[in-house]
N, C-alpha and C positions, 0 to 999 in steps of 0.2 A: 504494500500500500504506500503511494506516493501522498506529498503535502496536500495536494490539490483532492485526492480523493478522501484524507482525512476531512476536510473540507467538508464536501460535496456529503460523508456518510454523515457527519453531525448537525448539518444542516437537518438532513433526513429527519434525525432523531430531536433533536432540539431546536426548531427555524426561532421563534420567539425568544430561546434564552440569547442572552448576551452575551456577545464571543468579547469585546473589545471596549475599553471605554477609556476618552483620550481623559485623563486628571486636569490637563488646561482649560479647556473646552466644555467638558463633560458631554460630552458626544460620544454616542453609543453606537456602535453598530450590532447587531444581531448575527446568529450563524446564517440564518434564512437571507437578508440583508446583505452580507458579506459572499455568500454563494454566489447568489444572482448577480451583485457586481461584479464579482469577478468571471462569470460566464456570459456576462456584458462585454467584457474588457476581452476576454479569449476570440470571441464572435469578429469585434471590431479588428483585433491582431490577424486573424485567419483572411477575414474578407480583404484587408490592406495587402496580402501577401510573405505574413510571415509565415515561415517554413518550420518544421520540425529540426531541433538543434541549431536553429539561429540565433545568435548570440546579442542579445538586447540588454543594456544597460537602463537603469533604474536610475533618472536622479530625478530625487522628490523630496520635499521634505517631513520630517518624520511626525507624519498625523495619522490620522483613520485611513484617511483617502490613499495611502502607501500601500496598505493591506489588497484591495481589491486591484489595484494595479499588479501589486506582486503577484497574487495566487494566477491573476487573469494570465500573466506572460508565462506562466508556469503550464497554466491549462492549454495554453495554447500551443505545447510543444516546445516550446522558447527554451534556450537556455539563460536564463534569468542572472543577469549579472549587477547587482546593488553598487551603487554608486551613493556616498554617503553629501549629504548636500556640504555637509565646509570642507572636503577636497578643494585645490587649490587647481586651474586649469589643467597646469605641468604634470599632478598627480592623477588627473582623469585622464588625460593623456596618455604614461603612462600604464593604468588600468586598461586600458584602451586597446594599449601596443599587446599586452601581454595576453589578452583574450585574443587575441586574432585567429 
């Protein structure tokens, strides 16, 4: 069982309980909530063209909205490569070089 189908199975079991909740904000996401965007995000990733084992970098920064982008490039095949937002260009750069 991969991330994405942990996901996808607790969704199942739990959609209304809450997977996530940001302490700044106080925004919640749900598993039910959190599934579907991220099978949002996978739908939009496939239709654009991305392939199985295509290597996509993640820079976002670190709220709710992280989450269903991560699992979605997850679901979609992607190899999902996180990119932390205060990297420094030169440092994404080489993150960049070294995924090739």
């Amino acid at each position: 069982m991969n991330l994405v189908e942990f996901l996808y199975a607790s969704a199942e079991r739990h959609a209304p309980r809450r997977a996530v909740t940001d302490v700044r904000s106080g925004r919640s996401l749900s598993y039910g909530q959190l599934a579907r965007e991220a099978h949002r995000v996978a739908a939009f990733l496939k239709n654009e063209g991305v392939e199985p084992g295509q290597r996509i970098g993640l820079l976002a920064p670190n709220d709710p909205a992280y989450l269903p982008a991560a699992f979605g490039l997850l679901a979609s095949g992607a190899c999902f490569v996180p990119l932390a937002s205060n990297l420094t260009p030169a440092e994404i750069a080489e993150i960049v070089r070294d995924v090739q």
